[in-house]
C-alpha positions in Angstrom: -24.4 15.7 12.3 -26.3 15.6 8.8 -29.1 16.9 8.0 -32.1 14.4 7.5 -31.9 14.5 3.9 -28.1 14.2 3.1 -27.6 10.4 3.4 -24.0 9.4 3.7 -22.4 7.3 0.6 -18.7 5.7 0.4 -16.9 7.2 -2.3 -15.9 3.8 -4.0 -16.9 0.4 -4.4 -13.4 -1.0 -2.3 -14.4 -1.7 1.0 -12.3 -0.5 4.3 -9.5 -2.9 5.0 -10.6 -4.2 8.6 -8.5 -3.1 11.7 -6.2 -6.0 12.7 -6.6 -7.3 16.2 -3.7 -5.9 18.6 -3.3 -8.4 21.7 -0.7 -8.2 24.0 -0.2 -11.4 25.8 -0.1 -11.8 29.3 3.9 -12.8 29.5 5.0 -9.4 27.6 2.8 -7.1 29.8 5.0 -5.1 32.3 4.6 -3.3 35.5 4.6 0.5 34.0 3.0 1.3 30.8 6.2 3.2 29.9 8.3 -0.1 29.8 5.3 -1.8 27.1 6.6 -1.2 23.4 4.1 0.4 21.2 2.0 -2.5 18.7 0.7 -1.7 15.3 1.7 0.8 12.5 0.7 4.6 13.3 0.8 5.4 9.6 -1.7 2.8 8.7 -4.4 3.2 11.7 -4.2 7.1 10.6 -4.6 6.0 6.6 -7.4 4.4 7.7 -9.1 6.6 10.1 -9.3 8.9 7.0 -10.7 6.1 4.7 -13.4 5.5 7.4 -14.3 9.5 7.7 -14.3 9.7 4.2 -11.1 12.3 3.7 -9.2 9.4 1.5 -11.1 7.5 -1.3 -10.4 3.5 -0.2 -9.1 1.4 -3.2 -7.9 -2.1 -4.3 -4.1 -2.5 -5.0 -3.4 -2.3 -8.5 -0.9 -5.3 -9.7 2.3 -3.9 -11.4 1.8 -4.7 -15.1 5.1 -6.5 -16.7 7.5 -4.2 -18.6 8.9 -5.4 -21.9 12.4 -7.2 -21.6 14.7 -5.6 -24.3 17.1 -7.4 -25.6 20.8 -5.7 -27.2 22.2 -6.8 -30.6 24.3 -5.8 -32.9 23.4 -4.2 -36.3 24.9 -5.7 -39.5 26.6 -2.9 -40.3 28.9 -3.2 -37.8 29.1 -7.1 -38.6 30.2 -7.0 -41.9 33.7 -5.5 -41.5 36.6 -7.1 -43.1 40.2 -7.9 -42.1 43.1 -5.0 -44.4 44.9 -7.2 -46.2 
């Protein structure tokens, strides 16, 4: 696959998440494999697959900083109005 001198790195510190364990239990399986509903998430075995060939550079989640709270108020100008007499 590579030649003896090219020595394989991962791109990032992160490691791989590890695959989850998909069990199905004796109760759900059914007679036909058409009748058994699909386990897992397609879209994160494929993420994955790329992390672990290398295609997609694994990371940790980054936390969603907080946003400043603005508050409204009124300027003084439009406080210091006076009744017509």
């Amino acid at each position: 696959m590579f030649p003896p001198c090219v020595v394989w790195k991962p791109l990032t510190a992160a490691s791989i998440p590890e695959a989850p364990l998909e069990v199905v239990l004796p109760d759900e399986l059914r007679d036909s494999l058409r009748l058994l509903k699909p386990e897992g998430n397609l879209l994160k075995d494929r993420f994955r697959s790329m992390m672990i060939r290398g295609k997609v550079e694994s990371r940790r989640q980054v936390a969603y900083t907080k946003q400043k709270k603005y508050t409204v108020s009124e300027k003084w100008s439009y406080k210091d109005w006076q009744l017509p007499k």
